[in-house]
C-alpha positions in Angstrom: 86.0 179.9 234.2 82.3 179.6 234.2 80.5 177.6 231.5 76.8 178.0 231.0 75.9 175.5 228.1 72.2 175.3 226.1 71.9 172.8 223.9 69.9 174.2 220.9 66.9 172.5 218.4 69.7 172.0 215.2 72.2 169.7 217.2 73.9 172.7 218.2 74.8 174.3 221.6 75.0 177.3 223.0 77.9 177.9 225.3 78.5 181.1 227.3 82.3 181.6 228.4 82.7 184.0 231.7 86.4 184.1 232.2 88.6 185.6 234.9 88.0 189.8 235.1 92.0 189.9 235.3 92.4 188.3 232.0 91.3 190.9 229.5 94.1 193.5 230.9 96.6 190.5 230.8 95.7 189.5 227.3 95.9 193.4 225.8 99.5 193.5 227.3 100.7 190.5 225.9 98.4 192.0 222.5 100.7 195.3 222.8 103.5 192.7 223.1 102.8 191.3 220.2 102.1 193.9 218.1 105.3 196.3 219.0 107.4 193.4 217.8 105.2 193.5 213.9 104.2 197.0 214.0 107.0 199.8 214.1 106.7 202.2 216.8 108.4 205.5 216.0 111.1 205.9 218.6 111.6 202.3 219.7 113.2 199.0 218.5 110.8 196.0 217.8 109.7 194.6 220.9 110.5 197.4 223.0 107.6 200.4 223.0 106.2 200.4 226.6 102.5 199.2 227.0 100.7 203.0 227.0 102.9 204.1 223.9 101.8 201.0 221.7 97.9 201.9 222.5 98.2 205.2 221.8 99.8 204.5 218.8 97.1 201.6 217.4 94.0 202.6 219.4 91.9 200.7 222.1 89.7 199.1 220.1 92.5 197.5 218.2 94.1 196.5 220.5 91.4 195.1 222.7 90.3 193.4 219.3 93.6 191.6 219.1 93.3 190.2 222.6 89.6 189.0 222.2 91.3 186.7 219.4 94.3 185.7 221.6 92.0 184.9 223.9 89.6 182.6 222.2 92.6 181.1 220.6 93.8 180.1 224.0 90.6 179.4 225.4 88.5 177.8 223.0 89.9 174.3 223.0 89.9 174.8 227.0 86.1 175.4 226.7 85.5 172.3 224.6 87.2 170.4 226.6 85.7 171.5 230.0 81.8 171.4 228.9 82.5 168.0 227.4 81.9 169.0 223.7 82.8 167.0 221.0 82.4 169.5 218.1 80.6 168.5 214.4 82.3 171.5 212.7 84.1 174.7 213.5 82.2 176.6 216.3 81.7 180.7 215.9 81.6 183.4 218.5 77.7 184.3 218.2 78.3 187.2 220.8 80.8 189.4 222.8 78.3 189.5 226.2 81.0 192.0 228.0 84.4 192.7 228.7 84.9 193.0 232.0 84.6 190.4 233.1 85.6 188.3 229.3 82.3 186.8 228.7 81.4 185.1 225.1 78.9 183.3 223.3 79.1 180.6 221.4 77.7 178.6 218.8 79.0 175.1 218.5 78.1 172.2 216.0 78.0 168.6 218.0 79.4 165.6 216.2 76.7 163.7 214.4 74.8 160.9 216.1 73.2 158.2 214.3 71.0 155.6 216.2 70.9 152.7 213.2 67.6 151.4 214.6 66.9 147.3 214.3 68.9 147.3 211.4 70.0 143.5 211.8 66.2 142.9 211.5 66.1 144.3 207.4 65.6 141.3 205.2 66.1 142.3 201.4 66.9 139.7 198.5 69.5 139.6 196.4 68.8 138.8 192.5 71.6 139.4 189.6 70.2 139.1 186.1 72.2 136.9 183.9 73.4 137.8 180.7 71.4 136.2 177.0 72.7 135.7 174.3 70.5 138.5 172.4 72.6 140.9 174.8 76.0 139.6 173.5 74.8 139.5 170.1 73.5 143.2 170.2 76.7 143.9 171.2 78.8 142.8 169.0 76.6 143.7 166.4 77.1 147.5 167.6 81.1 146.6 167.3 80.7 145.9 163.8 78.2 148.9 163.1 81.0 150.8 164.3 83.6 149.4 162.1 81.2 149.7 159.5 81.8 151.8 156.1 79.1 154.1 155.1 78.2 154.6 150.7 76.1 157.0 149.5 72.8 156.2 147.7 69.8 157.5 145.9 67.2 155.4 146.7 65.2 155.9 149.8 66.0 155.0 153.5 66.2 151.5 153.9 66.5 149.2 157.8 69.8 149.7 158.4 70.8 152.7 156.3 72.5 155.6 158.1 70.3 159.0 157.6 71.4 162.5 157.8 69.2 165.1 158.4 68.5 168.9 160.3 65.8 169.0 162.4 64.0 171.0 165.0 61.2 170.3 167.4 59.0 172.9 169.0 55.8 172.8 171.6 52.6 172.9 170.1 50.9 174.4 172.5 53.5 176.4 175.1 52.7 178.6 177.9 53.6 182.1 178.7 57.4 182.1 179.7 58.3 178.5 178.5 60.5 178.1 175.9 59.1 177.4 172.9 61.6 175.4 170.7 63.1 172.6 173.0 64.7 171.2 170.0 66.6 174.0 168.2 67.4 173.3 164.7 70.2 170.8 164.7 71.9 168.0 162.6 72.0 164.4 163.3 72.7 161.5 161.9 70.2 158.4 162.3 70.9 154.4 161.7 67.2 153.8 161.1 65.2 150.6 161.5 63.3 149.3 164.3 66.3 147.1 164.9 68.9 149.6 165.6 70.8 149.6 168.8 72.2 153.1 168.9 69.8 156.1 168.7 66.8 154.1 170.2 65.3 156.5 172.4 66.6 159.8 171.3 64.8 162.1 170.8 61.7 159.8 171.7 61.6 156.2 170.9 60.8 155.4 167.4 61.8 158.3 166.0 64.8 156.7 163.7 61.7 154.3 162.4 60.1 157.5 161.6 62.7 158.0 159.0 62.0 154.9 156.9 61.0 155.6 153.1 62.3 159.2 153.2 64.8 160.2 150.3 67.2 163.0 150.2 65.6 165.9 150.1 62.3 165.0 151.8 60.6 167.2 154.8 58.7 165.2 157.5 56.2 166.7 160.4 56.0 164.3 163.1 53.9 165.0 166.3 55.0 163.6 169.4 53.6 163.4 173.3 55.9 163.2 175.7 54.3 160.9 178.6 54.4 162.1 182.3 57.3 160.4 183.8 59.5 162.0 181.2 63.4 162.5 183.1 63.0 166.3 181.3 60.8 168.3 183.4 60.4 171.0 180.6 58.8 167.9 178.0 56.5 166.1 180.9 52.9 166.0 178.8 53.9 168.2 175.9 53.2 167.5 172.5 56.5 168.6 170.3 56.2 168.8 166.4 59.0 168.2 164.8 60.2 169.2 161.1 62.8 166.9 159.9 64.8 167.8 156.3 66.6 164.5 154.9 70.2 165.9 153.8 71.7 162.2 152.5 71.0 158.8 152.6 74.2 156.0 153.5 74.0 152.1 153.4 76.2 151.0 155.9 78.4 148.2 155.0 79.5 146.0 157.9 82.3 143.8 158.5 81.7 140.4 158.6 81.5 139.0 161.9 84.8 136.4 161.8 87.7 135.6 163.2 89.7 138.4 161.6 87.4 140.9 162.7 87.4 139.7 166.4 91.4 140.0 165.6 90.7 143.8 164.6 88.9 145.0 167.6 91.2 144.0 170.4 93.2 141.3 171.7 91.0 138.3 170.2 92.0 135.3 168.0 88.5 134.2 167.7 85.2 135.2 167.5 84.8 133.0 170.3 87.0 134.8 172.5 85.5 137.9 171.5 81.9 136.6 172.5 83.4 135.0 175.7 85.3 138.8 176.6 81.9 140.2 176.0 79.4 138.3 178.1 82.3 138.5 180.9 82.3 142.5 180.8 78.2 142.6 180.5 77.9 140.4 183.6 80.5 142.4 185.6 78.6 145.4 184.0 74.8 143.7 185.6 76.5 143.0 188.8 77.4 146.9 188.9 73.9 147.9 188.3 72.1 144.8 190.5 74.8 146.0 193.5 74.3 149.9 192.9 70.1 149.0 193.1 70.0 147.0 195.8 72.4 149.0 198.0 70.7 151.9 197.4 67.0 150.6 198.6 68.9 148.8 201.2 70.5 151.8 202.9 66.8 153.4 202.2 65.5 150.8 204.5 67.7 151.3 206.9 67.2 155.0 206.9 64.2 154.4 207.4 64.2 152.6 211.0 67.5 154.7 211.9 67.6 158.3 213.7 70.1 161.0 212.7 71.3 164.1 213.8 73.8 166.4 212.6 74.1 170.4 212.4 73.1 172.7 209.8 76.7 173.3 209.2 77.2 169.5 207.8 74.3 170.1 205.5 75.5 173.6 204.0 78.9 171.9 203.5 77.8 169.1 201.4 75.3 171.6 199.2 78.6 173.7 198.5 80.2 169.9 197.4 76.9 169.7 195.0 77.1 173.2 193.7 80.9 172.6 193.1 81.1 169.9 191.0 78.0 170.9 189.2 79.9 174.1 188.2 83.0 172.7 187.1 80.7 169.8 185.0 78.8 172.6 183.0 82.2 174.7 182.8 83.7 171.7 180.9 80.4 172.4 178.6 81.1 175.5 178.2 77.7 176.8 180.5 77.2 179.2 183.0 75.3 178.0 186.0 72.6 180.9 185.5 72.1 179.5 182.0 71.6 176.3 183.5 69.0 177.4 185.5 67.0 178.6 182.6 67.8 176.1 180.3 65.8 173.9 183.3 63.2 176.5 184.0 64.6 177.1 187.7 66.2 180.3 189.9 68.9 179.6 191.9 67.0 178.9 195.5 64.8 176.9 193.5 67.0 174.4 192.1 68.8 174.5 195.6 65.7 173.3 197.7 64.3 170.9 195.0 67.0 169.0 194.0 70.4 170.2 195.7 69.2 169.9 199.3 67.6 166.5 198.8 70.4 164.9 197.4 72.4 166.4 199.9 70.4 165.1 202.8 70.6 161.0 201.2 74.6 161.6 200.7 75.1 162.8 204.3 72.3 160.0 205.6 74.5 157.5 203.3 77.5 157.9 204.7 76.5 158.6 207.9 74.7 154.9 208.1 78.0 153.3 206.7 80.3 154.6 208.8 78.0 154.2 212.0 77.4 150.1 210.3 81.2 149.5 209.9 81.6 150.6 213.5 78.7 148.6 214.8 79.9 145.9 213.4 83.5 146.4 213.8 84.2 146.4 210.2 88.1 146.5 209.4 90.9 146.7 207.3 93.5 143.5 207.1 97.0 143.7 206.2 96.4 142.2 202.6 94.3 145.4 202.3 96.6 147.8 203.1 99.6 145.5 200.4 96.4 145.5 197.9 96.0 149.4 198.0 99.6 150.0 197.7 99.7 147.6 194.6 97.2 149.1 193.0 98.8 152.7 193.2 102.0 151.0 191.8 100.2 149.4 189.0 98.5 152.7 188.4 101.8 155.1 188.7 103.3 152.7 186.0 100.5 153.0 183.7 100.9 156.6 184.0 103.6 158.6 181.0 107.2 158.8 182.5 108.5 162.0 184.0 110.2 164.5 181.0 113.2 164.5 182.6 115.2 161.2 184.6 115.6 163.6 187.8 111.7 164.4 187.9 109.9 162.7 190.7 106.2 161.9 191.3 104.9 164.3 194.1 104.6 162.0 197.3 101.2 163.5 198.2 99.9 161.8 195.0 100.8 158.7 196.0 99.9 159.2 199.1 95.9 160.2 198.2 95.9 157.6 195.4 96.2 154.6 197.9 93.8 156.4 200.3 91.5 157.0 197.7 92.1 152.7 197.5 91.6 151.8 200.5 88.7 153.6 201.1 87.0 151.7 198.3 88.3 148.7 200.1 86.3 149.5 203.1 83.3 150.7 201.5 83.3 147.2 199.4 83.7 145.8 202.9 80.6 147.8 204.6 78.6 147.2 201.8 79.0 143.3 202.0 78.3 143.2 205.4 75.3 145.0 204.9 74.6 142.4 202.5 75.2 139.4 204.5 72.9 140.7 207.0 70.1 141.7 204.7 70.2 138.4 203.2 70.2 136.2 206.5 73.6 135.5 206.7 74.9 137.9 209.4 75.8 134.8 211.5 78.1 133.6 208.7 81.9 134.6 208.6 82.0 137.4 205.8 83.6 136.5 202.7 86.0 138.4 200.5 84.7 141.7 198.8 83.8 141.7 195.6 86.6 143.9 194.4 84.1 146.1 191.7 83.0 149.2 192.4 79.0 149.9 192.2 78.3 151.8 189.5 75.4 152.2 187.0 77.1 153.5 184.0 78.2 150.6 181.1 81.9 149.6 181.2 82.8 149.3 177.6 85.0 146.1 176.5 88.4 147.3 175.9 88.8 146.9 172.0 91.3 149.5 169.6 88.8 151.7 168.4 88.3 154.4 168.4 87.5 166.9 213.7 88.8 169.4 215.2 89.3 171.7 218.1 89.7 174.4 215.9 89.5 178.0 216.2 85.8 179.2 216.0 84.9 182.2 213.3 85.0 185.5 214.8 82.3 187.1 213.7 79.6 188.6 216.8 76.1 189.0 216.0 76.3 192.4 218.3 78.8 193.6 220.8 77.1 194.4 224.1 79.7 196.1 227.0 78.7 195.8 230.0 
């Protein structure tokens, strides 16, 4: 076998196969082979048509077809192995060069490489905001607006009240193409005052303080300029009148903040011990969103200073990941991707090289730096892990309703992925805290236990009653040349 391999600009290779000239006539024998034993063969048992009857029968280029395949089955993983090639992805077969003798093409996606840089030289500071007291208070205070009771008056809208209305808001001045009416005409209900938690910034900030005085019955016009670092691209700078119809006016009544009404929202005998559960939870909830920032600019830093190279292929996979979830997401709304793309003023290649493709390339650089950290720094699992992770499944399982019927058992591979799915938080926990430790000077120091929260930037709500492979490359030639 002769190997001729080019590596390529993408982290690719290209490697041209020239195999024995005896092999293609001793493949397409043991192809007829094959094929009299699946295919019948009037005249002859399976198995048993001669050589010249079965290519009579199927045709040359079938049968030479069918060999090709046997052969790069066979040979493939021989190929990989002689040139050395530890492959990213599945390779393909980029050309047939000739048959006689068997000589392929192929393209083959390396493994990724990541050079991390002086990573052990990054110095970023830790800092965790505490928790004030004006943050538990706000949220008990939305714990009790939620309990609240709501009575209908005829007076008009007073701090506190809770104001239903239908309104729409559309651009004042819009430009050919855009949609004009970014607000269709909806209802809503408002708890206005400029002391209100909930509703704050929707649709702009201030607009429930807008509603103040109105009555039932009232119409309001309120012009409003959306500022330039608005998160909606389609209401950067535009000025959006809205019309806003008052339908009903509530007071809300709320309980009264005492011990019978820390009893009534969850486990509590005091209002002290509902206080204490809630600083506790917005703390863990700070730590979440100070962890989340600062490993996120971290790994930026290191990316940075680091070098990475992987093929196309691992960059088309993880866009296909993106598009993927982002389908099933708006399918649970009820939306079409192509509506999507309208609703946000974008075609499909559009949206794919502004915003899929990015995030794809700082997902793949994310985990590529993490894994390549945990090996530099030999980053492990211990035993206790491993006993953790399967606790945690158990604890889980039990949670879970009880099989229908006594004889029903929970499919192993569930089990299975739920303490993978565990342990892999473990050692992302783990890798994060190392990169931590050295970050913050203490990479010298033995690393201490992992915090055992997960990042996230999303608000955990206190628990009350309410409501690599050798595998076989794709067959698919660019063009067939005999020779």
């Amino acid at each position: 076998m002769k190997l001729d391999v080019q590596p390529l600009e993408d982290h690719q290779v290209k490697v041209i196969a020239e195999l024995e000239p005896e092999l293609m006539e001793d493949f397409m024998r043991r192809a007829a082979r094959k094929i009299s034993r699946e295919t019948r063969i009037p005249g002859f048992r399976p198995g048993k048509a001669p050589y010249d009857m079965v290519r009579r029968h199927i045709g040359e280029e079938a049968l030479r077809q069918q060999a090709v395949e046997d052969i790069i089955d066979e040979y493939y993983p021989k190929i990989l192995d002689e040139a050395n090639i530890k492959p990213g992805a599945t390779g393909s077969l980029d050309e047939i060069v000739s048959m006689d003798p068997p000589k392929f093409s192929f393209i083959i996606p390396l493994e990724p490489e990541v050079d991390l840089g002086n990573y052990k030289d990054i110095r970023l500071d830790y800092k965790e905001e505490s928790v004030t007291d004006d943050e538990v208070n706000d949220f008990i205070q939305r714990l009790r607006t939620n309990y609240s009771t709501a009575e209908p008056v005829e007076r008009p809208a007073e701090n506190g009240d809770l104001v239903y209305v239908k309104f729409s808001g559309k651009l004042t001045q819009p430009v050919e193409g855009e949609d004009e009416l970014p607000f269709p005409e909806r209802p809503a209900q408002f708890i206005v005052g400029n002391e209100v938690i909930q509703n704050r910034n929707w649709p702009y900030p201030g607009f429930n303080e807008s509603l103040l005085g109105l009555s039932a019955g009232d119409e309001k016009i309120i012009r409003y300029t959306f500022p330039e670092d608005e998160a909606d691209e389609a209401l950067k700078g535009k000025e959006v009148e809205f019309t806003v119809n008052v339908q009903s006016i509530k007071a809300m009544n709320l309980p009264e903040l005492n011990d019978e009404f820390a009893q009534s929202v969850g486990q509590f005998e005091t209002v002290a011990e509902l206080s204490k559960a809630v600083r506790e939870q917005l703390e863990a909830n700070k730590k979440d969103d100070a962890d989340d920032k600062y490993y996120t600019e971290l790994i930026d830093k290191i990316a940075e200073g680091a070098t990475l190279k992987y093929p196309p292929q691992v960059l088309e996979h993880e866009v296909e990941h993106i598009l993927e979830h982002l389908k099933e997401d708006l399918a649970r709304q009820g939306m079409e991707m192509e509506a999507y793309f309208k609703m946000i003023d974008m075609d499909h290649e559009k949206y794919l090289e502004e915003e899929v493709r990015p995030a794809a390339r700082k997902r793949i650089a994310r985990s590529l730096i993490m894994d390549e950290l945990a090996h530099a720094e030999a980053v492990k699992l211990e035993q206790s892990d491993y006993d953790e992770a399967i606790s945690a499944t158990v604890s889980q399982l039990q949670s879970q309703p009880k099989p229908r019927k006594a004889k029903e058992k929970i499919d192993q591979d569930l089990i299975n992925n739920m303490t993978m799915n565990e342990l892999s938080r473990k050692f992302n926990v783990k890798v994060l805290e190392r990169m931590k430790a050295i970050a913050t000077g203490h990479g010298d120091e033995p690393a201490e236990a992992p915090a055992e929260t997960e990042t996230a930037t999303e608000e955990k709500p206190v628990k009350v009653k309410k409501p690599r492979a050798k595998a076989k490359p794709k067959t698919e030639p660019k063009e067939t040349t005999g020779e």
